[in-house]
One Martini backbone bead per residue (centre of mass of N, CA, C, O) as a GRO file, in nm:
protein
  133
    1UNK     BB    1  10.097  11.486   6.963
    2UNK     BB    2  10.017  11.395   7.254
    3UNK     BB    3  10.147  11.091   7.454
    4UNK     BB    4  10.071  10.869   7.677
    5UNK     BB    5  10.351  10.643   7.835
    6UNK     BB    6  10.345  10.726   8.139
    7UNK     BB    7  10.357  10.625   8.513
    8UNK     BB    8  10.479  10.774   8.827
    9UNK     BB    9  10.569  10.583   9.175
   10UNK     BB   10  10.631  10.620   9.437
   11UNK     BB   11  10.776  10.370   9.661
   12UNK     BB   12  10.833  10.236   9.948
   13UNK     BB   13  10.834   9.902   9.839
   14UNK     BB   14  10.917   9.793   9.533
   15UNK     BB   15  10.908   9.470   9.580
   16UNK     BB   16  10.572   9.491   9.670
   17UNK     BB   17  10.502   9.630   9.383
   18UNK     BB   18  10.625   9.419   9.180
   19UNK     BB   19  10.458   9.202   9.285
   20UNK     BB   20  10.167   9.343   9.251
   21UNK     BB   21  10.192   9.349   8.934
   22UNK     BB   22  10.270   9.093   8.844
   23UNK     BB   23  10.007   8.907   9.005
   24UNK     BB   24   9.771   9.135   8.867
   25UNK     BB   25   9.846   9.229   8.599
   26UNK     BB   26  10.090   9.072   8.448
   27UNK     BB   27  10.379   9.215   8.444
   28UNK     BB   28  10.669   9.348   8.380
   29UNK     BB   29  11.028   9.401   8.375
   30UNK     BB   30  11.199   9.627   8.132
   31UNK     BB   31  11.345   9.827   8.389
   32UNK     BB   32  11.676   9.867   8.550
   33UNK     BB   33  11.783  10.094   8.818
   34UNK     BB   34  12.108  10.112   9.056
   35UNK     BB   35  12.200  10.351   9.268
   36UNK     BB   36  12.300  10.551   9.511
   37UNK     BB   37  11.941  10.590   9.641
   38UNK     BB   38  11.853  10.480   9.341
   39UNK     BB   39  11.568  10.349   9.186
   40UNK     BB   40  11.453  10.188   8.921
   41UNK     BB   41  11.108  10.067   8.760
   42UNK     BB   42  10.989   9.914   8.444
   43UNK     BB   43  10.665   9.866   8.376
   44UNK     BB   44  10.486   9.603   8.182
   45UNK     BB   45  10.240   9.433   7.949
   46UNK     BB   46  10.310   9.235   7.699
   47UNK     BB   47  10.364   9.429   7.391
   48UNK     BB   48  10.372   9.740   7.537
   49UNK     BB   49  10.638   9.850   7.618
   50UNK     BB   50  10.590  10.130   7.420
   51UNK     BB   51  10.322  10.241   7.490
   52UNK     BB   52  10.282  10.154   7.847
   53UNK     BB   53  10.412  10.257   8.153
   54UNK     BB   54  10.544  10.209   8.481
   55UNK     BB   55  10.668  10.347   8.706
   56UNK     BB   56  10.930  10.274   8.983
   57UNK     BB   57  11.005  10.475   9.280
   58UNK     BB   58  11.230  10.477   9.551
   59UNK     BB   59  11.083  10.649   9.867
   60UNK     BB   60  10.788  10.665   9.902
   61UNK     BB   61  10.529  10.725  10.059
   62UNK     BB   62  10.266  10.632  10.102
   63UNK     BB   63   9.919  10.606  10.028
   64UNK     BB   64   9.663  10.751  10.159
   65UNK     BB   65   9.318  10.684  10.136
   66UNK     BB   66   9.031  10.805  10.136
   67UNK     BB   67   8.701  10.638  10.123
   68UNK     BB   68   8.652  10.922   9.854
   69UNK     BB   69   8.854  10.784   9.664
   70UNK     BB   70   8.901  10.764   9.302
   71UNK     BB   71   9.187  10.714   9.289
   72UNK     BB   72   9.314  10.520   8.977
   73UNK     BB   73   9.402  10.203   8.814
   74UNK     BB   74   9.319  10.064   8.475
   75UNK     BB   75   9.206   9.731   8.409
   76UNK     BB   76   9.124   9.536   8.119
   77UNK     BB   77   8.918   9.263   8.087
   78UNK     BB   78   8.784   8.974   7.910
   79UNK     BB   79   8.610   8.920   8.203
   80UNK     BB   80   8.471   8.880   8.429
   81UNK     BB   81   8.584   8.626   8.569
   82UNK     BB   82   8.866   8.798   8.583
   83UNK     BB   83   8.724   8.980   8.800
   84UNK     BB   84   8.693   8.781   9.011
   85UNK     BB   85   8.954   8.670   9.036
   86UNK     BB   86   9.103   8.860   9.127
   87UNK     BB   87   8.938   8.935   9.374
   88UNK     BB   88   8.971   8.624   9.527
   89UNK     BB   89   9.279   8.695   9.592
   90UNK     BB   90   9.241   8.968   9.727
   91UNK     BB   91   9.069   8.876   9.963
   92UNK     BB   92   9.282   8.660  10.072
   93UNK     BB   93   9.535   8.921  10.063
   94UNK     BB   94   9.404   9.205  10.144
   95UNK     BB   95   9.329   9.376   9.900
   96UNK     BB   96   9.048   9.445   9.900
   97UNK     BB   97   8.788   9.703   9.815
   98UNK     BB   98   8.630   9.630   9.599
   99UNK     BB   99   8.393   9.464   9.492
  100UNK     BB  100   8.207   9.342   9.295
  101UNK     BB  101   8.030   9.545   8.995
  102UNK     BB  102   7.749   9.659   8.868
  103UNK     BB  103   7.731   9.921   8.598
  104UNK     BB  104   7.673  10.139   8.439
  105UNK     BB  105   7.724  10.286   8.108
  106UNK     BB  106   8.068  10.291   8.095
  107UNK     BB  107   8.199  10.117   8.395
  108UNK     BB  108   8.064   9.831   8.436
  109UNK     BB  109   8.251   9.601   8.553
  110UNK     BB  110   8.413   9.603   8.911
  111UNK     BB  111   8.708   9.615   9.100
  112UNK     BB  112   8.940   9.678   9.384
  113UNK     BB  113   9.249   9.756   9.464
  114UNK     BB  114   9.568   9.755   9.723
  115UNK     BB  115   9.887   9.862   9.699
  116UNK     BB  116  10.143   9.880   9.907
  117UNK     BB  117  10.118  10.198   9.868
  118UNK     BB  118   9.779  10.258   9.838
  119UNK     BB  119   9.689  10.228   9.546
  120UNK     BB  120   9.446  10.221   9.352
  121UNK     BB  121   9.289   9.949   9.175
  122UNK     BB  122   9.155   9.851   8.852
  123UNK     BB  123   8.931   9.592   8.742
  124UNK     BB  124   8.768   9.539   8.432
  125UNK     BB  125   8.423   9.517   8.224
  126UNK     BB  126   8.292   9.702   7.986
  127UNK     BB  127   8.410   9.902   7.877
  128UNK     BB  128   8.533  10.148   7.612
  129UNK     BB  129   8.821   9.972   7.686
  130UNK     BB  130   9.019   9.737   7.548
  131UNK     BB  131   8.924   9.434   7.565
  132UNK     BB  132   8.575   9.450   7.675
  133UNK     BB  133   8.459   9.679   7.430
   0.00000   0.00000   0.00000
């Protein structure tokens, strides 16, 4: 049966991509490739390395994404306390696209965030997935 192990992401700027993983998801480095015109870098989760893992391929144009794209990574938190401290962080530092919200089950309470490269990351609590389950 086939198992998702990783989602991979070219990215603009790699450095400010490896910072936005490390400081909003928790993220580690747990392995990186460098020759010459290609980068790549691998981030997990702590406990995670073998699971599912971030591939970041270093060359690829932002991703502008429309007003009505919900097309996005999910990371299930603890508590909202700590959906909110995310958000109060992203909106500090100019990350936040959407702010805190409850909604109906599956979905929970949850805030978005824009990576250096223009993706919608997703922090939640509540959905059936995750820690907050």
């Amino acid at each position: 049966m086939p198992r998702l192990t990783h989602i991979a992401l070219h990215v603009a700027d790699l450095q400010a991509c490896i910072g936005f993983y490390s400081d909003y998801c928790r993220m580690a480095v747990i392995h990186h490739r460098d020759t010459p015109g290609h980068k790549v870098v691998w981030m997990a989760e702590p406990g995670r390395e073998k699971d599912l893992i971030i591939v970041l391929l270093e060359g690829g144009p932002e991703r502008p994404m429309l007003e009505n794209d919900y097309s996005h990574l999910g990371f299930a938190m603890t508590s909202k306390a700590e959906v909110d401290r995310v958000a109060r962080q992203a909106e500090l530092n100019g990350d936040l696209i959407w702010p805190p919200v409850q909604e109906a089950y599956p979905v929970g309470y949850y805030c978005g965030l824009r990576d250096p490269n223009g993706n919608y990351v997703e922090f939640s609590y509540g959905q059936p997935l995750g820690p907050g389950a």
